[in-house]
C-alpha positions as CSV (number, residue, x, y, z in Angstrom):
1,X,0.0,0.0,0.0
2,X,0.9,3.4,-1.0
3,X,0.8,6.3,1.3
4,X,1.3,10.3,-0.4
5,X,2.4,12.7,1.7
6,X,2.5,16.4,0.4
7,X,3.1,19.9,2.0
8,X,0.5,22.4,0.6
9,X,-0.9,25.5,1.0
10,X,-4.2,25.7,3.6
11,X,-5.6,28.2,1.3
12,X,-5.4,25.0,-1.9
13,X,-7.8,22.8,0.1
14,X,-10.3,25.4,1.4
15,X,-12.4,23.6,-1.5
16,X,-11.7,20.5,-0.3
17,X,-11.9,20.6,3.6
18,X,-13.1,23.5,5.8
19,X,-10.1,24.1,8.1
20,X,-10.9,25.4,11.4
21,X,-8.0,28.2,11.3
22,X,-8.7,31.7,10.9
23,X,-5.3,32.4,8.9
24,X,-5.3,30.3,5.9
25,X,-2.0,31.2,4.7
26,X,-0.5,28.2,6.2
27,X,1.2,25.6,5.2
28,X,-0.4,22.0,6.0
29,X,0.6,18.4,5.4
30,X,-1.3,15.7,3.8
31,X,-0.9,12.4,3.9
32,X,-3.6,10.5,2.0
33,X,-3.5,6.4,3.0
34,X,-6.2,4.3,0.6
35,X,-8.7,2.7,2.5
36,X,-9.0,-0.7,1.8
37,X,-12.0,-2.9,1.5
38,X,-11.7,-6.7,2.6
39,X,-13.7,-9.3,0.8
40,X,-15.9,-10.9,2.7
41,X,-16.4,-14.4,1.5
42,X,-17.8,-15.2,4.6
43,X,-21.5,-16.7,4.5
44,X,-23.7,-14.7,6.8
45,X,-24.8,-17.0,10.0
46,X,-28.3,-16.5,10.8
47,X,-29.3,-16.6,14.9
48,X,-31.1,-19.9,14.3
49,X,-28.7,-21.6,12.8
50,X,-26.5,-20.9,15.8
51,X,-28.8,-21.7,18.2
52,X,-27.5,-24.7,20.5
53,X,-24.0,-24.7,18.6
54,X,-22.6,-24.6,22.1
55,X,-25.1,-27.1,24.1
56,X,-22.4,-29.4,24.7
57,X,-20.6,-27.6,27.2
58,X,-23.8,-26.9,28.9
59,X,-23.9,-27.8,32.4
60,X,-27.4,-28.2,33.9
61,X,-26.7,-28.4,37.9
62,X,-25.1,-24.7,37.2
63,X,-28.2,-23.6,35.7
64,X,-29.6,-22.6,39.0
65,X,-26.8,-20.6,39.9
66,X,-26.9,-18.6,37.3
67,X,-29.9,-15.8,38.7
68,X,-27.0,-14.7,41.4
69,X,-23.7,-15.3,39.9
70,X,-22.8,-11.7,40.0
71,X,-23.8,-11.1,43.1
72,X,-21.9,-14.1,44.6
73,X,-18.4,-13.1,42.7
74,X,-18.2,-9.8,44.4
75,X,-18.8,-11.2,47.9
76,X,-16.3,-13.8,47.4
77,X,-13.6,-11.2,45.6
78,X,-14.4,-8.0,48.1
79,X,-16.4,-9.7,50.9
80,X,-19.4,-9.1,52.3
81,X,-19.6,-5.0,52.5
């Protein structure tokens, strides 16, 4: 990939970009990098089809844990405050 760099007058891009200096008798720097676009060959995944993809790490007797996990972390990392 190419980058351009170039020293130019403010005043030369006032058509271009609205600089936010008063004086535009300055001199500025560009440096224009292309933006490139990746292919995406990737199919898109719907939510259905990825629904249970991960049910075999599933562990039932956790299930009921689950409503106060949170809660139960902090008091065992800070204590009971």
């Amino acid at each position: 990939m190419e980058v351009v760099r170039k020293i130019l007058s403010a005043n030369s891009l006032s058509p271009v970009i609205d600089l936010p200096w008063t004086s535009k008798d300055l001199e500025v720097e560009v440096i224009v990098i292309p933006q490139i676009k990746k292919a995406s060959n990737q199919r898109k995944i719907s939510v259905e089809s990825m629904e249970g993809c991960l049910k075999e790490y599933a562990n039932p007797s956790l299930w009921g844990k689950e409503k106060h996990a949170w809660e139960d972390n902090i008091v065992e990392k800070y204590g009971n405050i």
